[in-house]
Structures are given as C-alpha cells and as structure tokens.
N, C-alpha and C positions, 0 to 999 in steps of 0.2 A: 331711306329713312334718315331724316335730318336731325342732327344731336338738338337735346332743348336746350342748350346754351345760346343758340342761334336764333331761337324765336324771343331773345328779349333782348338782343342787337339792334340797335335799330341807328337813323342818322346821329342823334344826340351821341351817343355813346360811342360813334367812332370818331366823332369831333373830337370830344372829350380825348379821346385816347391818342389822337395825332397832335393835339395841344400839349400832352403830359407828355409824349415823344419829342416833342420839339422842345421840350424846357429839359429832357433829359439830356440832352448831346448838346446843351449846350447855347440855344437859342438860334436867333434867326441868321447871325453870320453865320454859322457854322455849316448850315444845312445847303449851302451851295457848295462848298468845300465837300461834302459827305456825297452828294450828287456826282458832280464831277468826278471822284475818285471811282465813287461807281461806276459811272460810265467807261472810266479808262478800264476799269478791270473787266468790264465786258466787252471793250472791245480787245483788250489781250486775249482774251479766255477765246473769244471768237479765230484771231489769228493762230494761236495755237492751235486750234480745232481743225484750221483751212492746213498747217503744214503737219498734223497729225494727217489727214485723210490726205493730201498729197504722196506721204510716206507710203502709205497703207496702197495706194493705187501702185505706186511704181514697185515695190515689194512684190504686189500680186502679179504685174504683170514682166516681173524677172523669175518668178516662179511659174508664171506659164510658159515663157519663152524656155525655160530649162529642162518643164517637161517636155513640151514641144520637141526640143534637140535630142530627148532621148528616144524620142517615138520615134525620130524617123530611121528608115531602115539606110546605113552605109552605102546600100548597093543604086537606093535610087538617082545618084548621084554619077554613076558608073556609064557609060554607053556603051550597047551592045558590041562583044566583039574586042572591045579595047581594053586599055589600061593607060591611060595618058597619053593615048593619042598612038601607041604600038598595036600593032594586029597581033590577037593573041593566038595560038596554034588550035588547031583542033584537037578533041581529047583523043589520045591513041587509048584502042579497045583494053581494059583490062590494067594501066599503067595512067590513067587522070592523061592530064597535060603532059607535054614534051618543054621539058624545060633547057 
C-alpha cells in the first residue's frame, strides 16, 4: 500500500525540488565539490568495510585453529611403543610400567 503523498509526486515536482536543492548548498559550483566528497566517503566507508571483514576472517580462523588444537588428543602424535624415539618397557602385572 503506497502513502498518498506519492500519488501527487510526479516529474514537475521533483524538478522543482533538485532546483531548490541546488540553490540550497549553494549553486552550481558547489555541487561537484558535494559529489566528490561523496564519493570519497564511499570509497572510505567501502575500505573500511574490506579491512573490517578482513579482521573478522582471520579472527575466525585463529578461533578455529585454537579450537582445533584443543580437540586434538596429545597421544595422537605419540608412536606406538615409544616415547622420543626410546622403547618403552612392557607393563609388569599389577605395578604399571617398570620405570
């Protein structure tokens, strides 16, 4: 449902109103000065955006990398039998490992 202010818009009346816009700021030099700045603050606003979501990716993936390191289990890293490359003893019955 469209407001009735807009059924009695029509090309006249947005003429009208970019004419009375242009004589507010100042006339016609102004309005390339007014442009331009525009555009620079869109293209900041855009650079900011690219090193915000840059931030936001290496964030996320130092936060999976840490969960990552916590999941995994110490031992998978161990090979059967060893411990840095020494043969480890067999367990004696009732007494663990012979140390």
């Amino acid at each position: 449902m469209l407001h009735p202010i807009f059924a009695i818009i029509d090309a006249p009346i947005i003429i009208g109103l970019v004419v009375v816009g242009a004589l507010l700021f100042g006339g016609i030099e102004r309005l390339p000065k007014l442009a331009r700045s525009a555009g620079q603050a869109k293209k900041e606003f855009m650079m900011g955006q690219i090193e915000a979501d840059e931030a936001t990716a290496k964030a996320r993936e130092e936060s999976r990398q840490r969960i990552d390191a916590q999941r995994t289990d110490v031992m998978d890293n161990v090979q059967a039998g060893s411990v840095a490359g020494e043969a480890v003893p067999p367990p004696t019955p009732g007494r663990g490992t012979q140390a």
